[in-house]
C-alpha positions as CSV (number, residue, x, y, z in Angstrom):
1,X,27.1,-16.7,-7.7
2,X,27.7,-14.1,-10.4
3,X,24.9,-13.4,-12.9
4,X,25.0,-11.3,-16.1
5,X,22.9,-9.8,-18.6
6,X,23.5,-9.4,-22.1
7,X,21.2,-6.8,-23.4
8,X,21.9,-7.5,-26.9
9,X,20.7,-10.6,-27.1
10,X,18.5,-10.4,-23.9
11,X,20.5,-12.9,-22.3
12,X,21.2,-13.8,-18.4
13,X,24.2,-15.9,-18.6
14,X,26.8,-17.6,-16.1
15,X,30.3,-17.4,-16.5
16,X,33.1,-20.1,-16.2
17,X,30.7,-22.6,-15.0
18,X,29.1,-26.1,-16.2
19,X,27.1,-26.3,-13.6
20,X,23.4,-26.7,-14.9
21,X,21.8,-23.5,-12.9
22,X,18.6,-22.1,-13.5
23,X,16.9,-18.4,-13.3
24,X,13.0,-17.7,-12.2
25,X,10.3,-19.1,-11.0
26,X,9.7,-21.0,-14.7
27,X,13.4,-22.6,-13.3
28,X,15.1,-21.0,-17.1
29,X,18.4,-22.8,-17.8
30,X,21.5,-20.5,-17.8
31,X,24.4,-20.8,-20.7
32,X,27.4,-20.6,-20.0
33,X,29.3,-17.7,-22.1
34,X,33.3,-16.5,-21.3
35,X,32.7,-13.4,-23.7
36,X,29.6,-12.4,-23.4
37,X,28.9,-8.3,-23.4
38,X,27.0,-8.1,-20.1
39,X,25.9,-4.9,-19.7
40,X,26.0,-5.4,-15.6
41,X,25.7,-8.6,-13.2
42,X,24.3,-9.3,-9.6
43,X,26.2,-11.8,-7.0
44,X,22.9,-13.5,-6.5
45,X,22.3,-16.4,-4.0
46,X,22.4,-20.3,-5.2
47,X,19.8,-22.8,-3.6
48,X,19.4,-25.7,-5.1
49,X,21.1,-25.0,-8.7
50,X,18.9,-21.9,-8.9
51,X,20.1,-18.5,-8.5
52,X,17.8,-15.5,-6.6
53,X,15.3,-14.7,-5.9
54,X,14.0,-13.0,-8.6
55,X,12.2,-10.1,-7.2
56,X,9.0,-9.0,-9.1
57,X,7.4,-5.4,-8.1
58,X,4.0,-4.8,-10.3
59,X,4.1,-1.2,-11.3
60,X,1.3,0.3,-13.9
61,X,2.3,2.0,-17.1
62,X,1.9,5.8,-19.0
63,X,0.3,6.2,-22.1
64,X,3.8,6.7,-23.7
65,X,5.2,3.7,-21.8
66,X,7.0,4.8,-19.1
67,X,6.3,3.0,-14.9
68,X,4.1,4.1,-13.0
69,X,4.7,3.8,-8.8
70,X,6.3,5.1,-5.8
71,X,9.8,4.9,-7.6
72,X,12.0,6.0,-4.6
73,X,10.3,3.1,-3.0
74,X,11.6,0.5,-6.0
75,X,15.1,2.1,-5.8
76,X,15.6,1.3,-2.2
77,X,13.7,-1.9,-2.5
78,X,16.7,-3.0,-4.7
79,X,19.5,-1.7,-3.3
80,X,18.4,-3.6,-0.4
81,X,17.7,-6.9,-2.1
82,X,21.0,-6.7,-3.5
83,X,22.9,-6.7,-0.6
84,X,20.9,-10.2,0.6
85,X,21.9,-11.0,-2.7
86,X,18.8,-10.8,-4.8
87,X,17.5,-8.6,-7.5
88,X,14.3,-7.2,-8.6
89,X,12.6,-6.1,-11.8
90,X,9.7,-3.7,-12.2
91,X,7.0,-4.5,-14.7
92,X,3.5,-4.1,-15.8
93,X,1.1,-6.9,-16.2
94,X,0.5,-6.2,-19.9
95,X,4.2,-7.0,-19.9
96,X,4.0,-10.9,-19.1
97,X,4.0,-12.6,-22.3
98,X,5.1,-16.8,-23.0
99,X,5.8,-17.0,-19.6
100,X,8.5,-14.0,-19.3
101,X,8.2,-10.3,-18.3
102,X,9.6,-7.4,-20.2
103,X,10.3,-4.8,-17.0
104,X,13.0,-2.4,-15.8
105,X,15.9,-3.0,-13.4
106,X,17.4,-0.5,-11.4
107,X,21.4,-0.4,-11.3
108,X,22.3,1.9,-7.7
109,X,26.3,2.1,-9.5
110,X,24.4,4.0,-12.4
111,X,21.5,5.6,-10.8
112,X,20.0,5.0,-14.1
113,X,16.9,2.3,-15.1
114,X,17.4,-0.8,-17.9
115,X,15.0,-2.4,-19.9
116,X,15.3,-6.3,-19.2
117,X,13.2,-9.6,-20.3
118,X,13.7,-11.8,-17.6
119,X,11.8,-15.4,-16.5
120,X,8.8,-15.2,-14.4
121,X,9.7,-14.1,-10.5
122,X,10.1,-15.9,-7.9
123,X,8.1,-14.0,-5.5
124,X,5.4,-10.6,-6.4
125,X,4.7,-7.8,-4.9
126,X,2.1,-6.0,-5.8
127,X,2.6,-1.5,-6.3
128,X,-0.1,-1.1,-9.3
129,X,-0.9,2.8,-8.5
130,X,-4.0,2.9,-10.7
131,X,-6.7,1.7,-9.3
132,X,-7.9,0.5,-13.8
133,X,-5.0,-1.2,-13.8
134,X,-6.1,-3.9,-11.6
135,X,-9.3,-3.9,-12.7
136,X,-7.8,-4.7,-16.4
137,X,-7.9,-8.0,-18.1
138,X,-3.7,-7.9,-18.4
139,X,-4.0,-7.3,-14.5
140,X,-6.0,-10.6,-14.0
141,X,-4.4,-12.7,-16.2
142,X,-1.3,-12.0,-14.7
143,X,-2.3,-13.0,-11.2
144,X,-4.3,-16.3,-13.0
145,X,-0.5,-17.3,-14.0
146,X,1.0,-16.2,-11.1
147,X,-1.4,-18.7,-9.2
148,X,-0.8,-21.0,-11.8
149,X,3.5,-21.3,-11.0
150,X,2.4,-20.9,-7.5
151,X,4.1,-17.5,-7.4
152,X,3.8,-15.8,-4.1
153,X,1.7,-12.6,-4.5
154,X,0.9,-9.7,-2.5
155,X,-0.8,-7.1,-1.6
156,X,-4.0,-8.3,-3.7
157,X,-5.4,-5.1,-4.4
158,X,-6.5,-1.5,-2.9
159,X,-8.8,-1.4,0.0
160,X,-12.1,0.3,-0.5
161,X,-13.2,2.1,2.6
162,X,-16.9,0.4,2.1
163,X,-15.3,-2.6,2.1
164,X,-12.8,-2.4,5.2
165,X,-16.4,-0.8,7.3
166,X,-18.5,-4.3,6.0
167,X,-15.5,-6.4,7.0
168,X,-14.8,-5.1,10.3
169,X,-18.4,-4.3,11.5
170,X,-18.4,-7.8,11.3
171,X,-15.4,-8.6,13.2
172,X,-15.7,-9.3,16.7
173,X,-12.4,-6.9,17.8
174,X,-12.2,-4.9,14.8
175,X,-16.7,-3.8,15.3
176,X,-16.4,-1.6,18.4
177,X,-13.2,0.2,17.1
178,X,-15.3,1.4,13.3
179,X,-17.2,4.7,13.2
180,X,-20.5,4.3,12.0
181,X,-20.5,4.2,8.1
182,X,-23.0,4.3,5.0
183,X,-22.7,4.7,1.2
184,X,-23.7,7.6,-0.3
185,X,-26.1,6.7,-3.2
186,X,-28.7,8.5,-2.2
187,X,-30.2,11.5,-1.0
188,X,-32.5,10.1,1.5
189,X,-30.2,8.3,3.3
190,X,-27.6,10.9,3.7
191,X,-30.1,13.0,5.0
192,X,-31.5,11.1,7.3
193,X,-27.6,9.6,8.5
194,X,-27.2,13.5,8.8
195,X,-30.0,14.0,10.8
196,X,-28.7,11.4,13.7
197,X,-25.4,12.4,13.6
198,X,-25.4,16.1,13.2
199,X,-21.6,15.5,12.2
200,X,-20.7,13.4,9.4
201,X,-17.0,13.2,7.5
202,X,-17.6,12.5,3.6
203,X,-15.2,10.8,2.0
204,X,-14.0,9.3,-1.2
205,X,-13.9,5.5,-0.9
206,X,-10.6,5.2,-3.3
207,X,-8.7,7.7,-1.8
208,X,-5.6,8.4,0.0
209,X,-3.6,10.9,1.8
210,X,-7.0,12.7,2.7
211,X,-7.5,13.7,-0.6
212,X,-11.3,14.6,-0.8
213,X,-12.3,14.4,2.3
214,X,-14.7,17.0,4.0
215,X,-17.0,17.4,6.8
216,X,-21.1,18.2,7.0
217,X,-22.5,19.8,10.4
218,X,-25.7,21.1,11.5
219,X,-25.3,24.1,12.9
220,X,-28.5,26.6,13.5
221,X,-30.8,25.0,11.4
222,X,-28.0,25.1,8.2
223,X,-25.3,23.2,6.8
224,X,-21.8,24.2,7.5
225,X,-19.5,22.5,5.1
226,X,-15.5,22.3,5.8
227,X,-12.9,21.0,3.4
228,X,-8.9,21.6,3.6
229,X,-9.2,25.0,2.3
230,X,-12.6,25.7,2.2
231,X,-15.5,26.8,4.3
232,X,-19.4,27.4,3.5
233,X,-22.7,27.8,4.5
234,X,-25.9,26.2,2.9
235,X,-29.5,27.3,4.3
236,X,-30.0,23.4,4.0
237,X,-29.3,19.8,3.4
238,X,-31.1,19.8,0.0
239,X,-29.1,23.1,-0.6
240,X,-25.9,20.8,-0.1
241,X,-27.0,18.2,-1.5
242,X,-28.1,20.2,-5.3
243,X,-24.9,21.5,-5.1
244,X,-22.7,18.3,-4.3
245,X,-24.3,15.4,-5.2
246,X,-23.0,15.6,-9.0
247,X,-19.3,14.7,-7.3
248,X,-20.7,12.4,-4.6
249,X,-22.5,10.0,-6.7
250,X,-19.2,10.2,-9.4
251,X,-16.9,9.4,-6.7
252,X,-18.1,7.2,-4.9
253,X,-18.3,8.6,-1.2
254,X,-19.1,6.9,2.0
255,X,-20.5,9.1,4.9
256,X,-19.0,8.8,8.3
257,X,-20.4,9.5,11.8
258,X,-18.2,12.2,13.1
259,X,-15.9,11.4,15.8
260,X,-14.6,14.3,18.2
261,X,-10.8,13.4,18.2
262,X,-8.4,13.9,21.7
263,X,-6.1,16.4,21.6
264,X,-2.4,17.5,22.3
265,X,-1.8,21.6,22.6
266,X,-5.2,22.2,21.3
267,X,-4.9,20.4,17.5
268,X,-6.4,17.0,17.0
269,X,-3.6,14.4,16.4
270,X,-3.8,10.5,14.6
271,X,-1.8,7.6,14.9
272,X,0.4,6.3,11.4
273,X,0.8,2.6,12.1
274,X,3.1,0.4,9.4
275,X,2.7,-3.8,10.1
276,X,4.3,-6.3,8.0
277,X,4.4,-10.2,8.3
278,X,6.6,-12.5,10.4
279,X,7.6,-15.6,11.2
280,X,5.8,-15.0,14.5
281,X,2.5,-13.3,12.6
282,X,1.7,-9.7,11.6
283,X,4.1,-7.3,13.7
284,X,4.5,-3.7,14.1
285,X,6.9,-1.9,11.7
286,X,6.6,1.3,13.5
287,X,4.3,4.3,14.7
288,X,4.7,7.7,13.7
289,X,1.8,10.5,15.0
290,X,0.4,13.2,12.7
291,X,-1.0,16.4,14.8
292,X,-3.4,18.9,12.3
293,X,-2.1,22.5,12.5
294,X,-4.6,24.7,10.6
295,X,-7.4,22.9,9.9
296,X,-9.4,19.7,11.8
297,X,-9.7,17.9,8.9
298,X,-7.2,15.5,9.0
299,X,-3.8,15.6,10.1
300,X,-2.0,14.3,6.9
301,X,1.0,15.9,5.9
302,X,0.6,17.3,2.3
303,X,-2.7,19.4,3.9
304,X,-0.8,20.9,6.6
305,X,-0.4,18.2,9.0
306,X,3.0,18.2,11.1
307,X,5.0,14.9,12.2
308,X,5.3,14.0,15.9
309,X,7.2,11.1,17.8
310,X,5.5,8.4,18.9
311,X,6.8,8.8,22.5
312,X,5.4,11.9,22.9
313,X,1.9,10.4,22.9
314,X,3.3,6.5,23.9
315,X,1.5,4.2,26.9
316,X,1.7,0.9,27.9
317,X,-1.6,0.4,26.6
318,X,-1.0,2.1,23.5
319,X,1.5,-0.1,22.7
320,X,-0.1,-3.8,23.7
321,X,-3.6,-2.2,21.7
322,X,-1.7,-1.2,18.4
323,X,-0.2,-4.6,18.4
324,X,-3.6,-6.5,19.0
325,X,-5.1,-4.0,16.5
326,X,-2.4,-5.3,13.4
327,X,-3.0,-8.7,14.2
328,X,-6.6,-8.6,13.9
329,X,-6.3,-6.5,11.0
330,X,-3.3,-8.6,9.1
331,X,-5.9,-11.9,9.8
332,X,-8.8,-10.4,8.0
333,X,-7.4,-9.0,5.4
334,X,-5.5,-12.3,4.6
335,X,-8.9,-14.3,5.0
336,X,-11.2,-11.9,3.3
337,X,-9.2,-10.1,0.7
338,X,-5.9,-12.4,-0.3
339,X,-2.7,-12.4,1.4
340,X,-1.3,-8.9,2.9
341,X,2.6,-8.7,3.7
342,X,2.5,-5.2,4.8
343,X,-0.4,-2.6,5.7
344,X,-0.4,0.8,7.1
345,X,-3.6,1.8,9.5
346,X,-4.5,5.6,10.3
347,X,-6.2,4.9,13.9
348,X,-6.9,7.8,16.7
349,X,-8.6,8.0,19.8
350,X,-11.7,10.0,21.3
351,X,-11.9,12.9,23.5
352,X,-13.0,10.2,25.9
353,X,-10.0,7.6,24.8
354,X,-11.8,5.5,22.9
355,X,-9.7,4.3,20.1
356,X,-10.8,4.4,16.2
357,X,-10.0,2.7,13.4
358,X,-10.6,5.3,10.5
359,X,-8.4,3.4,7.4
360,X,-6.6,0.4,6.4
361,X,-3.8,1.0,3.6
362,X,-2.8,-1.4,1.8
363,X,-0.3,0.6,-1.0
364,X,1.5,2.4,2.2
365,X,3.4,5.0,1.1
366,X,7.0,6.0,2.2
367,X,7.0,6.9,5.3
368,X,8.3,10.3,6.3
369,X,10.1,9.0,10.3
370,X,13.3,7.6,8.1
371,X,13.7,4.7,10.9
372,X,10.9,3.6,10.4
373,X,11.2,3.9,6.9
374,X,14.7,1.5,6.9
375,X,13.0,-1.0,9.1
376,X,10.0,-1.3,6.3
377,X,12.6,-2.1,3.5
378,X,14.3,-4.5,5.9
379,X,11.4,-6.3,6.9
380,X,10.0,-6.0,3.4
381,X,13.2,-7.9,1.6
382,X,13.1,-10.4,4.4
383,X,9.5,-11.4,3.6
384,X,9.9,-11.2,-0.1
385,X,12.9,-13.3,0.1
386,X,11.6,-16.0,2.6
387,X,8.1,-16.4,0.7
388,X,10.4,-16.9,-2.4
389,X,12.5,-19.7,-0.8
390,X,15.6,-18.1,-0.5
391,X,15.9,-17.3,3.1
């Protein structure tokens, strides 16, 4: 069924119909106008005199009002509900108000954004980018109404690397796979956590995309400190430490046990692992492999990591562990956290091929392997589409 939009008058309307149809979660009655001046329309599905779904993706906003979020991911998000026959709507949670959203709707035709007020969704997914947003009050009254309607909502929030360690150290599959981990809040303990280790990764624990991250050894008595694009020598820990601590302590930084990583042609090299849920449970969206190049850091991308294929790393065992590995993840996260309809996980294994869990990611970004990319989107729309009834 066709639906339109009369920005004028901030209007979805149905044409040449008296059928009594409805629009949203909040089930919105639709008029029926012959000459009304849509500015576009959708072909959207009908299920029960209700047309959708109604798509919501929570976005954050800029001081002068303008969304915040992996845009190219919203784009394609649409383009793909609206071939299932769906739309969606990007908004901000200070944007729900009397039980409708003012948000943004992207037109593919146009390549251009409109401002919309539309009823509540009927499903939400959850792209906040700023880490304050969801810790504001519009942020959790939104997802008190959404629980309210009953409106499907995920991903609950960011995962903090503290958080994922204390979950899965106490998870039977998930314990054996988790480097050993502490919170840095004090200088005691990072010394003495240095001291047992000799090795330990520092590393922000709200970050992504390896931003922050450096590594601590002892080496001769002193400190050698490695970053991206930096490399120093301290006499000592409490040299380090006077010199570090101020951004430690502001941070927030966990300290990790050092692992020493396998290797392909002499660089270090991580697995990228996107899941997403299924009818038959959390699944494996793809793998992609990032190899380091200049630095042992990490092997992300934007700091000089390079992309590999899967196959040229891919075993059996690989494969049957990296499933086992989502599930066990998807589960806890859905128990502990809220409910998760996609994840990414940066695992690797061991000079000795041990495997490692290093991070749980629950904003993935787009991924660079464009089939795997597709198949995200696809699986993505399914799940938003089924949790919202219209499968």
């Amino acid at each position: 069924m066709r639906l339109y939009y009369d920005h004028w008058h901030d209007l979805w309307y149905q044409r040449e119909s008296e059928e009594r149809i409805s629009f949203g979660k909040n089930k919105v009655p639709l008029p029926t106008f012959n000459d009304g001046k849509d500015l576009f329309s959708f072909d959207l599905n009908l299920v029960n005199s209700s047309v959708g779904p109604l798509i919501g993706i929570m976005a954050s906003l800029s001081k002068n009002g303008a969304v915040l979020g992996n845009i190219p991911l919203f784009k394609t998000l649409q383009q793909e509900a609206m071939k299932n026959g769906g739309v969606s709507v990007v908004f901000a949670p200070e944007e729900i108000k009397n039980e409708r959203l003012s948000g943004f709707i992207f037109i593919p035709k146009t390549e251009s954004w409109y401002p919309v007020i539309t009823p509540l969704p009927d499903v939400v997914y959850n792209r906040v980018p700023l880490r304050k947003t969801e810790e504001s009050t519009a942020f959790i009254q939104a997802t008190s109404l959404f629980e309210e309607w009953k409106i499907p909502f995920f991903n609950p929030s960011f995962i903090d690397k503290s958080t994922l360690y204390e979950l899965g150290s106490n998870h039977p599959f998930l314990k054996p796979l988790m480097p050993e981990t502490i919170v840095v809040n004090e200088e005691d303990l990072l010394k003495d956590f240095f001291e047992k280790h000799q090795g330990v990764y520092l590393k922000p624990t709200l970050s992504s995309r390896g931003k922050g991250i450096f590594l601590i050894r002892s080496k001769d008595g002193e400190v050698e400190f490695r970053s991206h694009n930096q490399q120093t020598i301290y006499p000592s820990f409490d040299h380090f430490w006077k010199e570090k601590n101020a951004q430690l302590l502001k941070r927030r930084y966990i300290a990790q046990m050092e692992i020493i990583p396998a290797k392909l042609d002499g660089h270090r090299f991580d697995f990228r692992i996107h899941a997403h849920d299924s009818l038959d449970g959390y699944k494996i969206t793809g793998i992609g492999v990032r190899q380091s190049q200049k630095q042992n850091i990490t092997t992300h991308v934007p700091n000089g990591g390079v992309l590999l294929p899967y196959e040229r790393v891919q075993t059996k065992e690989h494969d049957q562990f990296f499933q086992e590995l989502v599930k066990n993840v998807g589960h806890m996260l859905t128990k502990e956290l809220g409910y998760f309809g996609e994840f990414s996980i940066d695992a690797g294994l061991t000079e000795s091929g041990k495997y490692i869990l290093y991070e749980v990611n629950s904003k993935p970004m787009t991924f660079d392997e464009k089939k795997i990319e597709k198949e995200r989107i696809r699986q993505m729309v399914a799940l938003l589409f089924r949790k919202a009834n219209y499968k």
